[in-house]
N, C-alpha and C positions, 0 to 999 in steps of 0.2 A: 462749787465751794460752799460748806456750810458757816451760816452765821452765828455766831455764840449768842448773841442777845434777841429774842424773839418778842414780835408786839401780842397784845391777847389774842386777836384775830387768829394769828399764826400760832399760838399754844392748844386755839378751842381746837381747832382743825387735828389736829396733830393727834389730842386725845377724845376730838369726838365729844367735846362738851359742851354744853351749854357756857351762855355768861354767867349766868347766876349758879353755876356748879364752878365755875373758875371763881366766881368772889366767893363762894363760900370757902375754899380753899385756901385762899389769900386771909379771908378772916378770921379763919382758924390757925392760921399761919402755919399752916401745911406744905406749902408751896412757896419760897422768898421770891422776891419781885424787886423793882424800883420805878421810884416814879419823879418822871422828871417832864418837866414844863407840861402835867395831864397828861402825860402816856406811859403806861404800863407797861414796863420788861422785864422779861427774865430771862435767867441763864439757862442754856442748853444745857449746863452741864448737873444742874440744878434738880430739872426736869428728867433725866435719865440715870438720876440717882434716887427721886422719886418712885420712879418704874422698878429699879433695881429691890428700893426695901419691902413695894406691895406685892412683889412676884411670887407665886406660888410654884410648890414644885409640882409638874407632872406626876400623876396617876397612871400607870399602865394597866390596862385594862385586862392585859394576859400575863400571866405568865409567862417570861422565855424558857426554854430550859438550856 
């Protein structure tokens, strides 16, 4: 079962980022988060809405015919 709400640790992993690539993110307000008692979360659902708007589309390389 997945979690909706994810700590940093669990987002860097996920997209392979640094910390200070995840706070620039946050400080750009790129990414929404919350922060409660000093820990950092975000939304699952947040983050694959993220993925969805930077997606490029494939290039095929050949032609079909």
């Amino acid at each position: 079962e997945s979690k909706r709400f994810l700590k940093t640790t669990e987002v860097m992993e996920l997209l392979d980022m640094s910390p200070s690539s995840l706070q620039n993110l946050r400080n750009a307000r790129v990414i929404p988060f919350s922060k409660i008692n000093g820990t950092i979360f975000y939304d699952w659902n947040d983050i694959v809405q993220l993925m969805e708007k930077n997606k490029k589309p494939a290039k095929p390389k050949f032609k079909f015919q």
